[in-house]
Every structure is written in structure tokens, then in C-alpha cells.
C-alpha positions in Angstrom: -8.7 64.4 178.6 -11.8 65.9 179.7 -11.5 64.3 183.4 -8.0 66.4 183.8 -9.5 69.7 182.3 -12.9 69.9 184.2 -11.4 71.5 186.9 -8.8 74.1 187.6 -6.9 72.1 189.9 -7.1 68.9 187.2 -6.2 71.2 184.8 -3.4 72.4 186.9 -2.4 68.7 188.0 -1.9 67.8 184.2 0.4 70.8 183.0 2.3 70.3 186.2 3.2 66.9 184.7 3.6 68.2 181.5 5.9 70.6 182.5 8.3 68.3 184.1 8.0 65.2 181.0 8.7 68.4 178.7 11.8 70.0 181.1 13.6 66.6 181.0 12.8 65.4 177.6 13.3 68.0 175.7 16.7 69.2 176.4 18.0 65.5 175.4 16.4 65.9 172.2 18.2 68.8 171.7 21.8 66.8 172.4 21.2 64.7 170.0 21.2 67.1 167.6 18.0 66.0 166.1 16.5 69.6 165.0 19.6 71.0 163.7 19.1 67.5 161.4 15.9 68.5 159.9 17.1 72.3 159.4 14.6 73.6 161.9 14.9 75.9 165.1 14.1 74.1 168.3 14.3 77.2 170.4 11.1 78.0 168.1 9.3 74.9 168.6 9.9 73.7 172.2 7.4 74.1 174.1 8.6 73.7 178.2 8.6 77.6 178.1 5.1 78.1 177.5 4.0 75.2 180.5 6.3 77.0 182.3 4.4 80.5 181.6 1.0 78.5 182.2 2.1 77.4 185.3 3.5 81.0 187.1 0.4 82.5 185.9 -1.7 80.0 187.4 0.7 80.0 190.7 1.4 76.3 190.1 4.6 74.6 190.4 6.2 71.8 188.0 5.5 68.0 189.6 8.5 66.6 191.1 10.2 64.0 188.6 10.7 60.8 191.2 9.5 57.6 188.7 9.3 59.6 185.6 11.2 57.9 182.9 12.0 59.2 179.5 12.8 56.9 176.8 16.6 56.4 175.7 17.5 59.2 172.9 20.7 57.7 171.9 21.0 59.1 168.2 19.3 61.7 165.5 17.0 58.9 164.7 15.4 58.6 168.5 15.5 62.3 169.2 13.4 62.2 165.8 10.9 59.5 166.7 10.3 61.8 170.5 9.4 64.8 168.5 7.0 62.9 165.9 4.7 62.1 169.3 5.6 66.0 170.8 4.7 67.6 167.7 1.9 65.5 166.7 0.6 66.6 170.1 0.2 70.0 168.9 -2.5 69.3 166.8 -4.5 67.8 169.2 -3.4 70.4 171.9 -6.0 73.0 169.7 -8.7 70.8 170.6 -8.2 70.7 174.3 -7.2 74.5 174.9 -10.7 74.9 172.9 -12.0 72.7 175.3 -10.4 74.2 179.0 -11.3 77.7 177.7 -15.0 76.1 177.5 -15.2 74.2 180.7 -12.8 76.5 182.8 -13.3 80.2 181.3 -11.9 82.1 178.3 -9.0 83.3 180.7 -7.8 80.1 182.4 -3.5 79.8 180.7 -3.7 77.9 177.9 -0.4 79.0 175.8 0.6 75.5 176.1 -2.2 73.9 174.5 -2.8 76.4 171.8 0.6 76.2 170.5 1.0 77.8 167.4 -2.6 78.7 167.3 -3.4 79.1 163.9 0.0 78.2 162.2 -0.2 74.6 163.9 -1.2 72.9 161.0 1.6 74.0 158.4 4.1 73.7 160.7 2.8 70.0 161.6 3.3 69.6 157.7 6.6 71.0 157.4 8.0 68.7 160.2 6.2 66.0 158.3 8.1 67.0 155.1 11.4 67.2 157.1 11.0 63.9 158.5 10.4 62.3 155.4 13.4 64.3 153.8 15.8 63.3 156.4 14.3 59.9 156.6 15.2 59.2 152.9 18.6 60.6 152.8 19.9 59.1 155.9 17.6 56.1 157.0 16.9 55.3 160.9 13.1 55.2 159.8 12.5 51.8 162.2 14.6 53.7 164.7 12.7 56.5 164.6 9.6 54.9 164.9 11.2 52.6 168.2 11.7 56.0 169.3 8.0 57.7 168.9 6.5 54.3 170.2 8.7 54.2 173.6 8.1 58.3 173.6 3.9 57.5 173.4 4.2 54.7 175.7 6.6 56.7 178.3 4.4 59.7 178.4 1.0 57.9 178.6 2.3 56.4 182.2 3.9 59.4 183.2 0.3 61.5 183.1 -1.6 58.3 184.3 0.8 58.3 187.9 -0.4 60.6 190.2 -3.9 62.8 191.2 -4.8 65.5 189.3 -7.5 66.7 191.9 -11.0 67.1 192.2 -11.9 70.8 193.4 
């Protein structure tokens, strides 16, 4: 991660990526009804708005989507497995908005990255516990985890396509 953050036009590169994996995946998660399944607020945990804030403040626009390819959210179960990898990705987004505010200044946009800020963790937990909970009343636990594997895999090559400059 360090090679897309060194610079501001890496660091740029990446969340215009972001921004369009989160724009298109995102909304099919939320057709699937898979957050009004665990009894959580989705408007208050997706995170497309606050790429989208990064972005105008750094004067960026989102990368076009030609090749990108989400991974089939057919059911609750899928749209679960996708937001095991999103939300997991919080936890490590603390680390690299710790580290972009290091290598890039304190007042590069990092809302993305930080998340929830301090609150990341027991959110990450209730999820967890909401997952479980839905897991054992209503099974799908191998679909879910189909799901959160194709979500990785799709996402990985998604952010491995493309430059994210030099400068």
C-alpha cells in the first residue's frame, strides 16, 4: 500500500479506483437487502460518500469503470459475504490514513481511510456479532464466504489495473 500512498497523485490514482469499485458495488448490496438483514443502517456505513468527498477536495475525478467487474450479489447471503471484505477494510483503512497523513501531510483527504475513526473497532465487532447472528438463524454461511472470497479476489485486480502515477 505504501507504493500507492507515497505520492499525491498515487494517492489520488488509488481512491479514484476506490471510488468507482465502491459506486458500483455498493448499491447492489443494498438490493439485496443484505443490511436491512442484520438490522443495521447502510446509509450509515457506506462509505462511496466519503471517496467521493476525498476526491472533490482533492479535485480528482472517479476512474472510469471499463473492465471492472464486481462479483455476482445474487442473495442476502452474497451481499453479506461483499460487506465482510468492505468492512473488514476499515480496520486496516486506520493504518493507511495514519500512514498518507505521514508521508503526504496531516492535511492531504483522508475521510475515507479513517472511517469511523475511533469507533472503527466496535462497530467491526458489532457487524461481526450480526453476521454470526444472521448466519445461525438463517444459514448461507458457505455462501457468504463464496461471496467475501470472489469480493477480495474482484477488488484486488480492480486496484492492480491501471497507473496510479509517479509525481
Amino acid at each position: 500500500m505504501e507504493r500507492v500512498t507515497s505520492t499525491r497523485n498515487a494517492y489520488c490514482g488509488l481512491l479514484a479506483k476506490l471510488s468507482t469499485y465502491y459506486a458500483k458495488i455498493e448499491p447492489r448490496i443494498g438490493e439485496v437487502g443484505a443490511w436491512t438483514a442484520l438490522g443495521l443502517d447502510g446509509r450509515q456505513r457506506e462509505r462511496s460518500h466519503l471517496i467521493a468527498r476525498d476526491l472533490s477536495d482533492l479535485g480528482v475525478n472517479a476512474a472510469p469503470d471499463e473492465g471492472l467487474e464486481i462479483p455476482s450479489i445474487r442473495s442476502i447471503p452474497d451481499g453479506l459475504g461483499c460487506l465482510y471484505v468492505l468492512e473488514g477494510s476499515n480496520l486496516g483503512g486506520l493504518v493507511i490514513s495514519k500512514g498518507v497523513r505521514e508521508r503526504l501531510g496531516p492535511e492531504i483527504p483522508c475521510a475515507f481511510f479513517s472511517g469511523s475513526g475511533n469507533q472503527t473497532g466496535a462497530r467491526w465487532r458489532e457487524f461481526g456479532q450480526a453476521i454470526e447472528s444472521y448466519s445461525r438463524l438463517n444459514g448461507g454461511k458457505a455462501e457468504m464466504i463464496t461471496a467475501a472470497k470472489a469480493t477480495f479476489t474482484s477488488l484486488t485486480s480492480w486496484l492492480r489495473e491501471g497507473s496510479y502515477g509517479s509525481a
